[in-house]
C-alpha atoms as one frame of an Amber mdcrd trajectory, in Angstrom:
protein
 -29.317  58.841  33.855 -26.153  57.324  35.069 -27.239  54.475  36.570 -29.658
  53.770  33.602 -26.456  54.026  31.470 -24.657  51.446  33.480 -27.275  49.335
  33.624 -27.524  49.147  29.843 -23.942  48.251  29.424 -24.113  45.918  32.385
 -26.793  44.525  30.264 -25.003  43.954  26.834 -21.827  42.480  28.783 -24.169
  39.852  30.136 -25.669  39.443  26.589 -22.283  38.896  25.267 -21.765  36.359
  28.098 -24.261  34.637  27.434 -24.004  34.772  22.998 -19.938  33.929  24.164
 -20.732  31.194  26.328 -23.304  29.687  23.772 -21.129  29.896  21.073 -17.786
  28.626  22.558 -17.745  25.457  21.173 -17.604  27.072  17.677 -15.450  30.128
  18.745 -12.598  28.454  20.415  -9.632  27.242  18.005  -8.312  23.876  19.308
  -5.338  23.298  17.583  -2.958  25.720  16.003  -0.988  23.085  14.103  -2.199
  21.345  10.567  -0.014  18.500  11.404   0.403  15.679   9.805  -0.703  18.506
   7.152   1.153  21.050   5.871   1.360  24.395   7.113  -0.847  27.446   5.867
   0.534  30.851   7.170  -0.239  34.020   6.639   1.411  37.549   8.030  -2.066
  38.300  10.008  -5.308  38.218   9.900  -7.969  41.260   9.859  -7.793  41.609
   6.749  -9.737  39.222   3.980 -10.771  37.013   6.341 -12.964  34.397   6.002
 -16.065  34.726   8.040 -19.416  32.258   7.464 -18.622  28.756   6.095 -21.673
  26.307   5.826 -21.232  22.963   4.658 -23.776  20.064   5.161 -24.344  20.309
   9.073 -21.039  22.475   9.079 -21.689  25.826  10.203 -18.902  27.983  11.428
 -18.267  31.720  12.079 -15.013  33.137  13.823 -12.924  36.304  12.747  -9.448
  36.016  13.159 -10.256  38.845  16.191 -11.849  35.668  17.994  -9.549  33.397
  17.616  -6.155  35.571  17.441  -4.962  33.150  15.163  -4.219  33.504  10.944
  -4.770  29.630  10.849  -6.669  27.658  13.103  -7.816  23.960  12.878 -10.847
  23.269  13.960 -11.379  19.902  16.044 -13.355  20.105  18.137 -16.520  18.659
  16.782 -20.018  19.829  16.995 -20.828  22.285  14.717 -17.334  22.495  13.014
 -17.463  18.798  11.073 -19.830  17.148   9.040 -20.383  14.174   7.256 -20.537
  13.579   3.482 -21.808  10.569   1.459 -19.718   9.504  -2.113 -21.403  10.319
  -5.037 -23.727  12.910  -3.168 -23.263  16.994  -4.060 -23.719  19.650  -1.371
 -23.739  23.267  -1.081 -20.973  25.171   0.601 -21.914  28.665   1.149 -19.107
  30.994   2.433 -18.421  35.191   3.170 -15.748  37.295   3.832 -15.336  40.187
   5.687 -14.099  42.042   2.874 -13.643  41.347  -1.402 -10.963  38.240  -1.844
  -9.937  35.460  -3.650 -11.182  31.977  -1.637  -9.816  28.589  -2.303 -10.995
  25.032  -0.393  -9.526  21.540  -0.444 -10.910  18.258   0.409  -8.335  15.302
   1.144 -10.845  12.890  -0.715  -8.326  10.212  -0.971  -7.270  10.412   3.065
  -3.485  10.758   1.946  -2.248  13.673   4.214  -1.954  16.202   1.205  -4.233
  18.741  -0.051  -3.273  17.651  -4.038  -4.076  20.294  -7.072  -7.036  18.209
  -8.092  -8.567  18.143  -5.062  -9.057  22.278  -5.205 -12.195  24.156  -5.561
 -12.332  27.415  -6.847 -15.527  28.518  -8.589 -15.971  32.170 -10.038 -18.816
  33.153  -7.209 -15.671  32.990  -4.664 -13.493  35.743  -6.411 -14.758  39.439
  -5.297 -16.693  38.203  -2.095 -18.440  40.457  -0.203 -20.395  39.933   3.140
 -23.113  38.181   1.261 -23.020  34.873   1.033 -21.701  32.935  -1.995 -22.681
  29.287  -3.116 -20.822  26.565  -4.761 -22.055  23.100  -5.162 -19.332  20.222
  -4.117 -19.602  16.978  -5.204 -18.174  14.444  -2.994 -16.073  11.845  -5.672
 -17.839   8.105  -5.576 -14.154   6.669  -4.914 -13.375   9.242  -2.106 -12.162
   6.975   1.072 -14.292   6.604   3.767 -13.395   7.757   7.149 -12.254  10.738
   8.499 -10.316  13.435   5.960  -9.493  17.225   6.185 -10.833  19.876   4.650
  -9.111  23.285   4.242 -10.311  26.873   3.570  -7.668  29.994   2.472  -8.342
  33.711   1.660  -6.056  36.041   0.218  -6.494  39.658  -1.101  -7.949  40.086
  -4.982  -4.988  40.274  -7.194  -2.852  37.710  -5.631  -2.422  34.046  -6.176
  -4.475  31.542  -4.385  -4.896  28.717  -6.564  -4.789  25.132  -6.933  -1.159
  24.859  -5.685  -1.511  27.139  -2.701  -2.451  25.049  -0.033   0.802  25.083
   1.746   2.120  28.617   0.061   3.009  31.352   2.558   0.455  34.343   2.084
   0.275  38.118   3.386  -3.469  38.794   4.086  -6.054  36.056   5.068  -6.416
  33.398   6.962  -6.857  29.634   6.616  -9.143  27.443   8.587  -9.317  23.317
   8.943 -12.486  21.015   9.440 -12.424  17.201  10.074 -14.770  16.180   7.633
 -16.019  12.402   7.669 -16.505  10.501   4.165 -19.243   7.734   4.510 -22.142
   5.301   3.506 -24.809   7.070   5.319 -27.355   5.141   7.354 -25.717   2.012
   6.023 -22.963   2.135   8.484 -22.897  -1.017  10.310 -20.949  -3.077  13.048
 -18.133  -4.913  11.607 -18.542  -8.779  11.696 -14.951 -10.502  11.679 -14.316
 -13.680   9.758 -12.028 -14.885   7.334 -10.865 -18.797   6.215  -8.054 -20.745
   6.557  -7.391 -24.662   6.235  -7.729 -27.151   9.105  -3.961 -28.048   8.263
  -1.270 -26.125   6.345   1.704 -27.203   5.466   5.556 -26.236   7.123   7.493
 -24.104   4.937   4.758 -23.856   2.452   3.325 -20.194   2.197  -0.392 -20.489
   3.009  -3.020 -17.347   2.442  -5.117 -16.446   4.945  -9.136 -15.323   2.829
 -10.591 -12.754   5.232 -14.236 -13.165   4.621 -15.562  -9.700   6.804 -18.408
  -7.657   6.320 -19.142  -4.114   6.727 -15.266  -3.753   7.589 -12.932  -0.797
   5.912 -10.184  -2.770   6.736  -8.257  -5.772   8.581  -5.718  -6.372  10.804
  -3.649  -9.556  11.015  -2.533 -10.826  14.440  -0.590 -14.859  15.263   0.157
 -14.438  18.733   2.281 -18.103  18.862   4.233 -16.298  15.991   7.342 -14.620
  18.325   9.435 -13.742  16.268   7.766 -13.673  13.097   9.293 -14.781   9.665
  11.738 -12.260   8.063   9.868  -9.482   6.288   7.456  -9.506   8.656   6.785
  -6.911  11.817   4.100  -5.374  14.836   3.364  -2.319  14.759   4.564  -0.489
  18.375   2.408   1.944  19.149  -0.968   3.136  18.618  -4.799   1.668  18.196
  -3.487  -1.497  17.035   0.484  -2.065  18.162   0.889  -5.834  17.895  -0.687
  -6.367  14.618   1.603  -7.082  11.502   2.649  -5.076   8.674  -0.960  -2.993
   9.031  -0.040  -0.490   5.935   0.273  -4.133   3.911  -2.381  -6.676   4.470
  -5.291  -4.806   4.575  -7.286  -7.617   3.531  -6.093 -11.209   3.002  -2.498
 -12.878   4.558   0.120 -14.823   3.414   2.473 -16.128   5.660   4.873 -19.586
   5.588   4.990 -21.657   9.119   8.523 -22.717   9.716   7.304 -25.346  12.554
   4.482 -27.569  13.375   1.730 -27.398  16.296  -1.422 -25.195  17.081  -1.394
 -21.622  15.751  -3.484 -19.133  16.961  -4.629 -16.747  14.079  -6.606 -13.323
  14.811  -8.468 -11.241  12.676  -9.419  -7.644  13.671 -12.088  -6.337  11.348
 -12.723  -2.178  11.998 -15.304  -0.424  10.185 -13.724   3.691  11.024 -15.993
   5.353   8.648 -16.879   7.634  12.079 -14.783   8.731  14.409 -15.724   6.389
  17.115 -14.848   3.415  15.115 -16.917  -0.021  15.352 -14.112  -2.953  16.321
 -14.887  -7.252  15.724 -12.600  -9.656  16.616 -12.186 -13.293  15.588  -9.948
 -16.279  16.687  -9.376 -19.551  15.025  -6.263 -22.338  15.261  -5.044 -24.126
  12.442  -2.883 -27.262  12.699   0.766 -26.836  11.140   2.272 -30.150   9.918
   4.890 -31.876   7.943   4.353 -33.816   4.728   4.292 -37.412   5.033   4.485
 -37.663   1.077   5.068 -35.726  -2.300   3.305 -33.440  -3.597   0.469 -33.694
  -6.229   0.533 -31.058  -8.961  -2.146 -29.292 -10.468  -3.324 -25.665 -11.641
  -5.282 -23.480 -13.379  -5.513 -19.806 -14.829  -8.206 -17.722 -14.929  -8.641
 -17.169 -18.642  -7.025 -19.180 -21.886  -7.515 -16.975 -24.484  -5.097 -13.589
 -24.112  -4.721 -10.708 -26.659  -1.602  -8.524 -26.802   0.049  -7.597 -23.609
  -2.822  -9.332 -21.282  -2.090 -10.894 -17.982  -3.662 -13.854 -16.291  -3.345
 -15.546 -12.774  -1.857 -18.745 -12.646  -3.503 -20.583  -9.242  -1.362 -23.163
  -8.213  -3.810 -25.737  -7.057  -0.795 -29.189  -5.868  -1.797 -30.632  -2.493
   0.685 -31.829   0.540   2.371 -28.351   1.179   4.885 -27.720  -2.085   7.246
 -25.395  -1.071   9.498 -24.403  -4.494   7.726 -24.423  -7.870   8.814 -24.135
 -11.458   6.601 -22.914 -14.055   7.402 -23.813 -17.795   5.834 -22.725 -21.010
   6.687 -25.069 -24.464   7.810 -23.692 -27.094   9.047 -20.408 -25.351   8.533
 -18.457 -28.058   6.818 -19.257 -31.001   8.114 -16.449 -33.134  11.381 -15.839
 -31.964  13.027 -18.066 -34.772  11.371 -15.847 -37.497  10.708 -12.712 -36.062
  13.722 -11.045 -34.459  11.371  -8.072 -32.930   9.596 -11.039 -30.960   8.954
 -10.472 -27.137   8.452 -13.988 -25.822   5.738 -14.057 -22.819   6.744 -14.875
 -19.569   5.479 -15.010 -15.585   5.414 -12.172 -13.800   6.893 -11.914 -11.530
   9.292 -14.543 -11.998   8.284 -18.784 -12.931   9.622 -19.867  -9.639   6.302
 -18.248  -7.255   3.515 -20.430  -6.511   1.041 -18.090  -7.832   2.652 -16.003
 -10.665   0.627 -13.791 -13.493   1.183 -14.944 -17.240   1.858 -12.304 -19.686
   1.479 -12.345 -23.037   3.100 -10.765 -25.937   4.482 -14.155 -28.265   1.733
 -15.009 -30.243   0.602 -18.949 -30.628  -0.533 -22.148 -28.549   1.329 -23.117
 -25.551   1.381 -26.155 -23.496   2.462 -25.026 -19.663   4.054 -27.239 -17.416
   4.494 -26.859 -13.480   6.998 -28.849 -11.070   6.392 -28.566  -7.554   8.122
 -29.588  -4.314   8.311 -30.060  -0.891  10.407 -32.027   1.943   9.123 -35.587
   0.294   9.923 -35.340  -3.074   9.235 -33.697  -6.480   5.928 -33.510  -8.609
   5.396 -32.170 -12.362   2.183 -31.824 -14.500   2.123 -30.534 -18.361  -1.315
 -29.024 -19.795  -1.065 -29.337 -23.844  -2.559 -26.355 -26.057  -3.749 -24.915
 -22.532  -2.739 -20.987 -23.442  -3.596 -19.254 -26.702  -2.423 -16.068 -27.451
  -2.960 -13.302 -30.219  -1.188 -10.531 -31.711  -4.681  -8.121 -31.314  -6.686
  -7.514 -28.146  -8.678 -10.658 -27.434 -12.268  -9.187 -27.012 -14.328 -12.021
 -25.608 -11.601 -14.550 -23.678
């Protein structure tokens, strides 16, 4: 009889070596820090805890006796992440190990903060028992694609876990963190980098750089010859891509002004990161920096003529051989002042002295608009009578 006894428990200890060493992936907490999220404590776990949470291809299942942790944050891949198309809804199905109040979170909009409006908290999640609960989650059509954070927090029935309590210190519960990745599906493709840029710009005339990618979520900006840069420009230091410039800024096309002539190198580094392993294209081209040898020629355009009340159009300054100040004029400059003394007069935004300013309108009438341009050769000016009408109402069908 003994030895039949130990054999039995010799027998579920290898069992539970074996369901242990199966499930370890899913059992073992890799990171105890929500960083660069904010924290979610609680006093200690054991009691409404959060047990089964299936999401997708998401399926996870550790008590806080597991993991000896209130919060954990789940990294590690596998069977703790999935991913989720925009405009697609899913089923989350989730337990507890005894009756609470469950709240989740989705970072849809990838900005490090699990916001009010992201919060889910349908009536099937208060009072849960050990049988699993459903909720459907719709993933928002503008959610950013990439990689985002979901979180999960229980709490006791009677206590507040609401919208607002993602980062809120609680007694009982626990809280629990899942990469999640937002994107396209089976459309995911390779980047291909491209973008245009003239054969020849102009010194000390801004020139913008069109990045013409596909399948890219974003863009870096790299000119190599470029040491230092202009003022209000920088590299980045450190990480993925240290030595691009001002990555938080041009996401997608350039601008940048030459201060001296010769061959510059331009690169373009288009990165599609809707997965983890993100898909990388680079592209290289040299355009010729040179000095006017005469004036420049003026000319423009804006997108639309006809504005209502408080509408803005782009003004496109079209002048050849590299103009480098411009003045933008509107005749009369207000129309109504002289009779109305309420009149707002319109004006370029953000100030009549960029190359490519937006012209808002609130003065009512027909203006003739006049640019002057120059550059190191001399002065240019072109006036375009009766080219802007405005109205007092919202113009329906400029």
């Amino acid at each position: 009889m003994k030895n039949k006894y130990i054999f039995k428990q010799r027998k579920l200890l290898l069992l539970l070596i074996i369901f242990l060493f199966l499930n370890w992936g899913s059992l073992k907490a890799q990171i105890t820090n929500p960083a660069p999220y904010c924290a979610a404590t609680h006093v200690g776990c054991g009691i409404s805890e959060i047990g089964q949470i299936t999401l997708n291809s998401l399926s996870h299942n550790s008590a806080c006796a597991v993991t000896g942790f209130d919060y954990t944050y789940w990294n590690n891949g596998g069977a703790n992440t999935t991913t989720l198309v925009p405009g697609t809804t899913y089923t989350l199905f989730v337990n507890s190990s005894t009756s609470c109040i469950l709240s989740v979170w989705f970072d849809w909009n990838k900005d490090n903060v699990f916001s009010a409006s992201e919060h889910i908290q349908p009536a099937s999640f208060i009072n849960l028992t050990t049988t699993l609960v459903s909720t459907p989650i719709l993933v928002p059509s503008n959610a950013v694609l990439g990689i985002t954070r979901m979180r999960v927090r229980s709490r006791g029935v009677g206590n507040p876990n609401g919208a607002g309590d993602a980062c809120s210190a609680f007694g009982g519960g626990n809280a629990k963190d899942f990469d999640i990745t937002i994107s396209l599906g089976s459309s995911i493709q390779p980047p291909i980098a491209n973008f245009y840029a003239p054969d020849t710009v102009w010194i000390n005339s801004p020139q913008t750089l069109i990045n013409t990618s596909s399948f890219q979520s974003r863009v870096f900006w790299n000119l190599p010859d470029e040491n230092p840069l202009q003022p209000g420009y920088a590299r980045t230091s450190a990480g993925t891509y240290a030595g691009y410039i001002d990555t938080a800024k041009y996401r997608n096309n350039f601008t940048y002004t030459f201060r001296t002539p010769g061959w510059k190198q331009v690169k373009l580094l288009a990165v599609n990161d809707f997965k983890r392993d993100s898909l990388l294209d680079s592209i290289v081209k040299f355009i010729y920096v040179d000095t006017p040898s005469q004036k420049p020629r003026a000319d423009f355009i804006s997108f639309k003529r006809k504005l209502g009340f408080s509408e803005e159009s782009p003004f496109i300054d079209l002048s050849t051989n590299g103009p480098n100040q411009w003045e933008w004029t509107l005749d009369p400059p207000c129309a109504t002042c002289a009779t109305d003394p309420n009149a707002f007069p319109n004006y370029f935004n953000p100030t009549a002295t960029v190359s490519n300013p937006r012209f808002a309108a609130f003065d009512p009438g027909v203006f003739k608009i006049c640019l002057r341009v120059w550059n190191d050769r001399g002065t240019d000016s072109i006036c375009k009578p009766g080219y802007i009408e405005t109205f007092t109402g919202i113009n329906m069908c400029a």
